[in-house]
C-alpha positions in Angstrom: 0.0 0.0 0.0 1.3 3.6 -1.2 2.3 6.1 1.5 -0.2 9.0 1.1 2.3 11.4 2.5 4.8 10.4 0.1 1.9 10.6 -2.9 1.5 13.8 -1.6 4.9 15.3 -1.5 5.7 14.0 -5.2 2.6 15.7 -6.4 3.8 19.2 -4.6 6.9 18.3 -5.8 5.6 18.2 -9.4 3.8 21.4 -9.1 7.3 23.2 -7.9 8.7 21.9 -11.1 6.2 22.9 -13.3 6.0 26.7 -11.7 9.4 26.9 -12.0 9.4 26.1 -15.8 7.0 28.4 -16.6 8.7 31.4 -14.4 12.1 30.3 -16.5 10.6 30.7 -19.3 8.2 33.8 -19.0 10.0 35.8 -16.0 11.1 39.5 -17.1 11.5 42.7 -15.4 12.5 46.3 -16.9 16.0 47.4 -16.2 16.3 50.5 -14.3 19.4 53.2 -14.4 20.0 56.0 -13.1 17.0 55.7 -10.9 14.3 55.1 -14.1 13.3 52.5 -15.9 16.0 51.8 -19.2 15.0 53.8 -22.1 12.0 55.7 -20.6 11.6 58.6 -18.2 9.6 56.3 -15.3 11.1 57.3 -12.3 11.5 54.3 -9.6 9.3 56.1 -7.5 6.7 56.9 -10.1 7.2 52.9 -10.1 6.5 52.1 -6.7 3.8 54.7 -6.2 1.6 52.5 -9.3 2.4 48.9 -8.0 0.7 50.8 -4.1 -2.2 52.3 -6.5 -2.7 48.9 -8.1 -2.7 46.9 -4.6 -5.4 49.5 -3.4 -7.3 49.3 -6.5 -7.1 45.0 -6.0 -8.6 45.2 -1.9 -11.2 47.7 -3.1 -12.1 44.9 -6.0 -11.9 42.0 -3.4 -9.3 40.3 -5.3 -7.3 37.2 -4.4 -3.1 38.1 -3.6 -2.5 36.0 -6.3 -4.5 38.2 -9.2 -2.3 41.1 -7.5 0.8 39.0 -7.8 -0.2 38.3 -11.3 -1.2 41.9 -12.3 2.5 43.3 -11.0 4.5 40.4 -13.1 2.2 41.3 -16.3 3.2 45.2 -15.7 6.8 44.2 -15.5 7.3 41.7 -18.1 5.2 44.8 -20.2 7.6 47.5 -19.3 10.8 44.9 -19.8 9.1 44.8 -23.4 8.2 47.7 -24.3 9.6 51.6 -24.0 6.2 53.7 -22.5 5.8 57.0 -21.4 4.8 57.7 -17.5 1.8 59.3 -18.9 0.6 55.6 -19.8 1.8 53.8 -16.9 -1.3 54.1 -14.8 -3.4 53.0 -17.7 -1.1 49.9 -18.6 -1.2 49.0 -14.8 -4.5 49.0 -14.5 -5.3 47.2 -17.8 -2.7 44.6 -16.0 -4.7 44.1 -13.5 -7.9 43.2 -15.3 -5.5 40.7 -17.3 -4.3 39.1 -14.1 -8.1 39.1 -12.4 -9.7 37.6 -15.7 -7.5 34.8 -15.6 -7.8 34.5 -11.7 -11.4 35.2 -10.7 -14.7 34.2 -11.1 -17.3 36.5 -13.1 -19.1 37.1 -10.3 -16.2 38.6 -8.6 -14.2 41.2 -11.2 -17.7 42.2 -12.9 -17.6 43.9 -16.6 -14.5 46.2 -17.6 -17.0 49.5 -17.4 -17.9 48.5 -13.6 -14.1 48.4 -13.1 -13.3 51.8 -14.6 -16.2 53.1 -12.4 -15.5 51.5 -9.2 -11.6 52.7 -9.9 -12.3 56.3 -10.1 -9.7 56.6 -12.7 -10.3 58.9 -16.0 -9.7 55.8 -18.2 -12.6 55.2 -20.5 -13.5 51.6 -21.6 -12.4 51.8 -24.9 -9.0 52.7 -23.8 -8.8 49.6 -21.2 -10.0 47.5 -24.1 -7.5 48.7 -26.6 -5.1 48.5 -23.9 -5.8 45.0 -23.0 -4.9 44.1 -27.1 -1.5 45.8 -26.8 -0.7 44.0 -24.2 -1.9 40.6 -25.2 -0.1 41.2 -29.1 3.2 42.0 -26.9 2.8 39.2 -24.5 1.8 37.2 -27.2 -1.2 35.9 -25.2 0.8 33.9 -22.7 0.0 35.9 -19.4 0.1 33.6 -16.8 3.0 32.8 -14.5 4.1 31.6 -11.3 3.9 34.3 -8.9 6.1 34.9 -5.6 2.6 33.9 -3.6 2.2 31.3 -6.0 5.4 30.0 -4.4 4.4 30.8 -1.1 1.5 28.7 -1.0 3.8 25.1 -3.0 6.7 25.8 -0.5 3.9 25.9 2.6 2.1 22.9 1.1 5.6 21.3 1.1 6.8 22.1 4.4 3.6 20.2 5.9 3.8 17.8 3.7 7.6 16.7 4.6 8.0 18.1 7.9 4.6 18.1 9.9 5.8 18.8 13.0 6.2 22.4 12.1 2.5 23.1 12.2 2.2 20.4 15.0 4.6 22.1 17.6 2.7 25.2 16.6 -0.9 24.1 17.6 0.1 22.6 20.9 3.0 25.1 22.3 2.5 28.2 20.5 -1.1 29.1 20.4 -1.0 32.3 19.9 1.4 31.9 17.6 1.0 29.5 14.4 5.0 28.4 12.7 3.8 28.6 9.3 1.9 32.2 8.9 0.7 31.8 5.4 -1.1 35.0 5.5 2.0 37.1 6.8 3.9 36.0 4.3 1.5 36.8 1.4 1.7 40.5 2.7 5.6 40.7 3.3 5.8 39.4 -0.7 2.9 42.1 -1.7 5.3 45.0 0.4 8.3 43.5 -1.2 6.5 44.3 -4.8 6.5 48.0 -4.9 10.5 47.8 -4.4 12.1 47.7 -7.8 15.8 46.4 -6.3 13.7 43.4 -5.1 11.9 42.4 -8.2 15.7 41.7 -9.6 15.0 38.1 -7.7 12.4 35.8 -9.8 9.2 34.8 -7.4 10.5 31.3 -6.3 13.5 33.1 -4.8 11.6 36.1 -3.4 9.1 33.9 -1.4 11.7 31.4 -0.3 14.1 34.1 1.7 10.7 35.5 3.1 9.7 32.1 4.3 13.4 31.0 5.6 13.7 34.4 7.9 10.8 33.5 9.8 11.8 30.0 10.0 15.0 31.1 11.6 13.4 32.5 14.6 10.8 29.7 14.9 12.7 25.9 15.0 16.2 25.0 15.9 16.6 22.6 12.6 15.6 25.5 10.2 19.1 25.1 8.3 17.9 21.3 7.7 14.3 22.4 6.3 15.7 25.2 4.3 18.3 23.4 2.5 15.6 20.7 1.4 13.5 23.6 -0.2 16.4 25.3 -1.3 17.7 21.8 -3.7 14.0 21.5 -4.6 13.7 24.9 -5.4 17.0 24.8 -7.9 17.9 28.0 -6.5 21.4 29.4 -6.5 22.7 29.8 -3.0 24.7 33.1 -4.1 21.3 34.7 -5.1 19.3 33.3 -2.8 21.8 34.9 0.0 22.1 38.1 -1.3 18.0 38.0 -1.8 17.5 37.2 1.8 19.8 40.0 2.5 18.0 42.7 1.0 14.9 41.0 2.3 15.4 40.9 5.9 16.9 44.8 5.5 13.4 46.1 3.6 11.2 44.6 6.1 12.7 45.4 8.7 12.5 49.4 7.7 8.7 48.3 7.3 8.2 48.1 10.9 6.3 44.7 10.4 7.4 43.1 13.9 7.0 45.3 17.2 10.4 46.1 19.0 11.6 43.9 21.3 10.3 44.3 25.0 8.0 46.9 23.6 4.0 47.5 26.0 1.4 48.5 23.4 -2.4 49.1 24.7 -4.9 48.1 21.7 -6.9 50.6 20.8 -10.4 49.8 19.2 -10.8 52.9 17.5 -11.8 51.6 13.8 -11.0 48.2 14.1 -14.0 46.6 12.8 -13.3 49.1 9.5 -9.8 47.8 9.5 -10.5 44.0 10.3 -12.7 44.3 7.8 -10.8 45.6 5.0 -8.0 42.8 6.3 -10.5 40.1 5.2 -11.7 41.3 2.1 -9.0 40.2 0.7 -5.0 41.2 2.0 -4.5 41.7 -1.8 -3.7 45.1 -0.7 -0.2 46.9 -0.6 0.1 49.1 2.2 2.1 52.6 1.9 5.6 51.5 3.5 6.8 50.6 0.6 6.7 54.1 -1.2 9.0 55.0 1.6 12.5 53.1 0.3 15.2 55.2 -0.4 16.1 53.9 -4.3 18.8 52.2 -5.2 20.8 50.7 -8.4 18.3 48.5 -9.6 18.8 45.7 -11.6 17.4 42.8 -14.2 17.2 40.7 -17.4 18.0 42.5 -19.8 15.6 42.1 -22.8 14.5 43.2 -26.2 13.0 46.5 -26.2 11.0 48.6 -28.8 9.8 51.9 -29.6 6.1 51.2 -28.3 5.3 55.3 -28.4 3.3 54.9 -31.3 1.4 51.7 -29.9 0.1 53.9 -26.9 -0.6 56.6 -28.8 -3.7 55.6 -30.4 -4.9 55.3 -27.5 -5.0 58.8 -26.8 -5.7 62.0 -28.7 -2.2 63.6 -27.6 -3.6 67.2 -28.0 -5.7 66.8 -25.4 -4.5 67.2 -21.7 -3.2 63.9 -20.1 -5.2 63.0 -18.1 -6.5 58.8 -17.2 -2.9 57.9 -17.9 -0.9 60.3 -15.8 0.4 59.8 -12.5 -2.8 61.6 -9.8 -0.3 61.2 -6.9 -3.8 59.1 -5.2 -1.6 56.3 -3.7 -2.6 56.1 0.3 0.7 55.7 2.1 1.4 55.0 5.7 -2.0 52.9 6.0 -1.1 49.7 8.3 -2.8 46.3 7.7 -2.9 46.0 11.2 -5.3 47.7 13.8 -3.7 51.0 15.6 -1.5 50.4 18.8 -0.6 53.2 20.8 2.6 53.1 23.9 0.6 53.0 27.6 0.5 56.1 29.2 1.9 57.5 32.4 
């Protein structure tokens, strides 16, 4: 009789293997010197400050992280691709989006394109998401989906259970309050970790694997054992996946996401039930931190790149003022994913 747990593993296993084909094969993402993206006047920030737009635009939708994920990796593989103008980069994330949540959702859930546009409260029309969506799809040559860094996050979680179960075991019964494997924080460290450019020089497999490994150094004593077995499964260089973890553990930590050490806080239930709320809906969202990184020499594939103003220009009548594709500065930054805590008073 067949081990079901080994069944199982071999089946993850597969999946692994399969994801990281397809991100071989399909992973991109533009180059960026002297602080803007290679051949184009998008500033990293203007960069960061869309990927934050797009993550609020996916809570307010109710998307899954993974349409999120999905959307980010079709806006970079784009603008790897392509040469645009920061006038169009609001447009072509958006269109991304609407890619990724076709592909990812249920009818039910994204709705038509117009009740997109509307809910967005961007200037785009319909027309120009539509003809957007074919520029995209001619340059991507119709092959939009990829593994995503939470794509990973969920196979290498499914693995870890799978082939060593006492992680989640010594979780339930010592640490209550405290589960090992915290799917859902690790989904939004990867979603923070989107809106920095210097991060996205790492493919998805890598990116979710140094997110998952710092946590596991703080939680069991044999996390060098479990790491290297997802590491050789993983085919992951141990150079890259260093230096990743690196920059990793150094972005976070400028998040704020933990508390200090030896820190009092006093909950404060001022707007929590808005706040829980807008947690469940979703946690496709990306929170303002993010925005906040100093930039710094960015890096990536290199790949073929056109002269794509033409392509986005019929999109527009470019006597007219610029207006759905241009930057509206309507990010919300410094919002926290997690209720307010305030120190205790005197």
């Amino acid at each position: 009789m067949k081990n079901p747990a080994v069944a199982e593993n071999r089946r993850l296993v597969g999946l692994l293997e399969d994801a990281l084909a397809r991100e071989l094969r399909l992973w991109k993402v533009p180059v960026f010197k002297s602080d803007r993206i290679q051949g184009t006047d998008i500033s990293s920030f203007q960069y960061q400050d869309v990927i934050l737009w797009l993550g609020e635009r996916s809570r307010l939708f109710k998307l899954c992280p993974e349409t999120f994920a999905l959307g980010v990796c079709v806006l970079n593989r784009l603008l790897a691709t392509v040469k645009a103008q920061p006038k169009y980069l609001k447009c072509i994330a958006f269109t991304s989006l609407i890619l990724a949540a076709k592909i990812n959702e249920e009818d039910d859930v994204i709705g038509s394109v117009k009740d997109l546009v509307v809910q967005s409260g961007c200037n785009f029309s319909t027309a120009e998401i539509l003809r957007m969506e074919r520029i995209i799809l001619d340059k991507l040559h119709w092959d939009l989906y990829t593994a995503t860094a939470v794509d990973f996050i969920n196979i290498f979680h499914a693995l870890l259970i799978s082939s060593h179960p006492h992680l989640d075991a010594g979780a339930r019964g010592a640490a209550q309050k405290r589960p090992c494997l915290q799917v859902a924080l690790w989904t939004r460290q990867v979603q923070h970790c989107m809106a920095c450019h210097q991060l996205w020089q790492f493919r998805g497999s890598t990116l979710a694997l140094a997110i998952i490994t710092l946590e596991l150094e703080t939680l069991t004593p044999d996390w060098f054992s479990v790491f290297t077995d997802l590491l050789k499964k993983a085919q992951i260089q141990s150079a890259e996946f260093i230096h990743c973890k690196e920059m990793v553990d150094e972005y976070l930590n400028s998040l704020e996401f933990s508390l200090p050490p030896n820190a009092v806080y006093i909950f404060d239930s001022t707007n929590v039930t808005k706040l829980q709320d807008e947690v469940e809906e979703g946690g496709g969202g990306v929170w303002g931190p993010g925005a906040l990184l100093t930039p710094a020499r960015g890096s990536g594939g290199e790949g073929d790149t056109d002269e794509f103003y033409d392509g986005f220009g019929c999109l527009y009548n470019e006597a007219l003022e610029a207006g759905g594709g241009d930057m509206e500065g309507q990010v919300q930054k410094n919002v926290s994913p997690c209720p307010p805590l305030h120190p205790p008073g005197n």
